[in-house]
N, C-alpha and C positions, 0 to 999 in steps of 0.2 A: 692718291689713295694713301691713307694712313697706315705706317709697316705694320702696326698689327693684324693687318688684315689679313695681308700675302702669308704671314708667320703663323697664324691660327689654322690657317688652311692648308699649310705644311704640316704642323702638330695631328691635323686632324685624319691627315692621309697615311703620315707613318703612323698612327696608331690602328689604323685601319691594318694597315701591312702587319704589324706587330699579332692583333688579333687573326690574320690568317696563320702568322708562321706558328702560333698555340694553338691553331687546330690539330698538328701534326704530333702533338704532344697529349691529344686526347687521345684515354685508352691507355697510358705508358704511364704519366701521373695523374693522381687525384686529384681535383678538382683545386685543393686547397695547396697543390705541389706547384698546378700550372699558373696558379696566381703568384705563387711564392719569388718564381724564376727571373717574373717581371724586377722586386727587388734587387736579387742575389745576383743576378747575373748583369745588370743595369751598373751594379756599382761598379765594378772593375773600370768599367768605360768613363762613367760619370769621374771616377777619380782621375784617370789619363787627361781627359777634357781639362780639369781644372788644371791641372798640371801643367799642360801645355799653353792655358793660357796666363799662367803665370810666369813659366820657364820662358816660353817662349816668347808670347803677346805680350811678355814686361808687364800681366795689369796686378797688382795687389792685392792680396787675396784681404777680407774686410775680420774683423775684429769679432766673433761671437758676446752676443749680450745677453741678458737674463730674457728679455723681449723676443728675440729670434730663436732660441733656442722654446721658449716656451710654444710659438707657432708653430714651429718646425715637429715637436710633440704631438701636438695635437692636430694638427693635419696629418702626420702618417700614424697617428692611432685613428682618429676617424677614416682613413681610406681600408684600414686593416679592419676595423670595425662595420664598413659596410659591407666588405668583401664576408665576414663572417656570417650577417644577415642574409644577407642576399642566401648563402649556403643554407643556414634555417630556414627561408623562405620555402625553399624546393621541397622541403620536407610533407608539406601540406597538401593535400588533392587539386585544391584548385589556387594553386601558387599561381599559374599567370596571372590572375587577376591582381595580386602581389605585387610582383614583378614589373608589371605593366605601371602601376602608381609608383614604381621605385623611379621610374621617369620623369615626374615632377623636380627631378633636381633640377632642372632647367629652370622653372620659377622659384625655387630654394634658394639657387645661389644668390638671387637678386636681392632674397628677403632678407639672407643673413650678411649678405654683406655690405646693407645699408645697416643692418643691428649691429655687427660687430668692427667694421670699417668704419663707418660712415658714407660707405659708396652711394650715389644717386644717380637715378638712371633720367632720362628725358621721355617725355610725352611717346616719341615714336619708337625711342629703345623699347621703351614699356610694353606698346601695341606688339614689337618686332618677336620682343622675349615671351609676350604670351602667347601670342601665334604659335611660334616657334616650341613650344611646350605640348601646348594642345595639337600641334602636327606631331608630334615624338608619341605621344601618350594612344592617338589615333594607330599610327605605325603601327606601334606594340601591341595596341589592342589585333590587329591583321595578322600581325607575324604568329600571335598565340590563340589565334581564332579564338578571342573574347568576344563578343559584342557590346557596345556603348550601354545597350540598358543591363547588361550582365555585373556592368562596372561600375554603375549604379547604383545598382540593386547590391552590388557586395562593400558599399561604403563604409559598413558597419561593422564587419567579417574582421578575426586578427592578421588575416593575412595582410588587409587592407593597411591596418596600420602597422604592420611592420615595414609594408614598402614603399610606405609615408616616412617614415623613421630613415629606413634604409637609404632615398634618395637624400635626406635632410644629411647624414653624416658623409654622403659623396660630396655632395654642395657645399658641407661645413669643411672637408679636404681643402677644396679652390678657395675657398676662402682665407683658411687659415695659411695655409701655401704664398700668397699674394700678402697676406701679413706680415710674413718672416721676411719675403723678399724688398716688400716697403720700409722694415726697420730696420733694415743695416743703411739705409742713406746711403747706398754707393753710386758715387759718380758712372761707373763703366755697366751698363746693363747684362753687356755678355759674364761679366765675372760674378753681378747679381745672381744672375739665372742659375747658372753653373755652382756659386757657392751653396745657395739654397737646395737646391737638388743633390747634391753629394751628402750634405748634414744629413735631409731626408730620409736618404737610401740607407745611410750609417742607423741609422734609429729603426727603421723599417726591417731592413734585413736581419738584425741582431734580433729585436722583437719577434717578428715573427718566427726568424728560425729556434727562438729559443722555444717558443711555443710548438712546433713540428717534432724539435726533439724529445720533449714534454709525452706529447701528443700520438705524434705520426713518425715515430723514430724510420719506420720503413721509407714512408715517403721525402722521408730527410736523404734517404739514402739514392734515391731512383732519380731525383734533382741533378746529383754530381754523377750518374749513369749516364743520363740522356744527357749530356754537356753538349751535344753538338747542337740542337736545335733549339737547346736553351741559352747559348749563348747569341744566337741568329734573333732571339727572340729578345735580351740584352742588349745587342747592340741597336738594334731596331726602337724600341722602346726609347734607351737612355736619349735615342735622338728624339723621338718624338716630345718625352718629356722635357726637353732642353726647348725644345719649342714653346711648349705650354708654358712653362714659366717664365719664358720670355716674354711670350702675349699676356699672362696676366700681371708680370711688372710694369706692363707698360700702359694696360686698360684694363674699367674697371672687367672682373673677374664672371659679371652676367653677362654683360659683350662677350664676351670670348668665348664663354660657356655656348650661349643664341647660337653664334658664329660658326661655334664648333660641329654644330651639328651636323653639319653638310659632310661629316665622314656615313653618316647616315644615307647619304646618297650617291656616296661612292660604294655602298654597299649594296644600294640597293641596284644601280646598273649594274657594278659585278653578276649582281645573281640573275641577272636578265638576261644581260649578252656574254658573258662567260659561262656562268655555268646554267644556261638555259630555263631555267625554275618558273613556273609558274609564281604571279603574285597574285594575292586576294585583293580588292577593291579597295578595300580601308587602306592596304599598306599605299596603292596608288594618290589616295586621298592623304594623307599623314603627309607623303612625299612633297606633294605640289604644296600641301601648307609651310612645311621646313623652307623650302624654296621661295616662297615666295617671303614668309618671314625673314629669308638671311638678303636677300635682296631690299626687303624694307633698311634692314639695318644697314645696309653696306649705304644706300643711298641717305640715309640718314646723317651717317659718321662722313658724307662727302663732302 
């Protein structure tokens, strides 16, 4: 088994844990406070990491160029800018239907990062990642009791296309994320991953907080209040994401993306056999599509 595999499917599980421990933060911060924490409270950790694996691991920390620092932009303004959308998105009545198409990032990432990479996927990646899209997109439709001809029928709607927009600037994140980490050429992947992600969080955190300040002075404030669960929330994240950018330095960035999704089905037994919930039919159908999708790919990548 190729180590991206094992590593994506760790990424995918601490981000799962990450989105639970920001449930506890619902209610305390605004929406736009509890996105923020991921940042703010990521860096301190993201920085120790690097540190130790230079103090300590002896590896070299790599050279900033005009090339990495330009992906490294525009992957955390595109991840700060979907987070935005998605915000406008809920504004509108019939936002799921939105929301729901913000899940085409799955086939986004594939498109933009054969346009702005050059990445190419293989005949069965191809079949794995659209399965795997149209099982995500089915999901959503269950989770937000749309139905398929409701989504159809709303192709037209601007909700529609903002969460065509909105999944394209998540997808253009991984993308450009995977860029920064491909142009520093460095030998050691762990110090890859680590260096890329700390720039990230540095550009993220400043950006956005400046905008809170701007903005949401209060909720600037209720951040550094709630520190205990925002930091549980930081440290959990910096790891997940130290994961991610590890699997997409290593493959391309729609693998991984496909791959990823199975935190989708550790969500969805959570809610089954932990917290007992009923599911609707579609989400059971979306499920068994994701799974069998990340199964085509695993056997694929064998």
């Amino acid at each position: 088994m190729e180590l991206w595999i094992p590593i994506t499917v760790l990424a995918a599980f601490l981000q799962n844990a990450r989105s639970v421990l920001q449930k506890h933060l619902k209610g305390r911060l605004s929406t736009l406070g509890a996105a923020y924490v991921r940042f703010l409270y990521a860096l301190p950790f993201s920085l120790v990491y690097l540190w130790g694996l230079n103090t300590v691991g002896g590896l070299e920390m790599p050279s900033i160029s005009a090339e990495f620092l330009m992906y490294c932009v525009l992957g955390g303004a595109s991840q700060i800018i979907f987070t935005a959308l998605l915000l406008y998105l809920f504004q509108f009545r019939n936002f799921a239907v939105g929301t729901t198409y913000s899940k085409t990032e799955v086939f986004q990432v594939a498109i933009l990062g054969f346009l702005i990479l050059g990445d190419t996927v293989t005949m069965a990646a191809a079949a794995a990642i659209g399965l795997a899209g149209f099982g995500v997109v089915v999901l959503s439709a269950g989770q937000t009791k749309v139905s398929l001809a409701t989504l159809v029928a709303g192709v037209t709607e601007k909700p529609t296309l903002i969460g065509l927009v909105c999944g394209a600037f998540l997808g253009a994140s991984v993308v450009f994320f995977r860029g920064a980490a491909l142009s520093l050429q460095w030998e050691s992947l762990a110090m890859t991953a680590a260096f890329t992600l700390a720039v990230a969080l540095v550009i993220q955190t400043v950006c956005m907080g400046a905008y809170l300040a701007w903005k949401e002075p209060q909720t600037l404030k209720d951040v550094f209040v709630h520190w205990r669960w925002s930091s549980a929330v930081g440290a959990v994240g910096m790891a997940g994401s130290i994961a991610w950018f590890l699997a997409f330095t290593m493959q391309n960035a729609a693998y991984v993306r496909a791959l990823g999704q199975i935190e989708l089905v550790f969500t969805f037994v959570a809610s089954i056999f932990f917290f007992k919930e009923k599911v609707a039919k579609l989400e059971v159908v979306g499920i068994v599509l994701i799974v069998a999708a990340i199964l085509i790919l695993i056997l694929s990548r064998a």
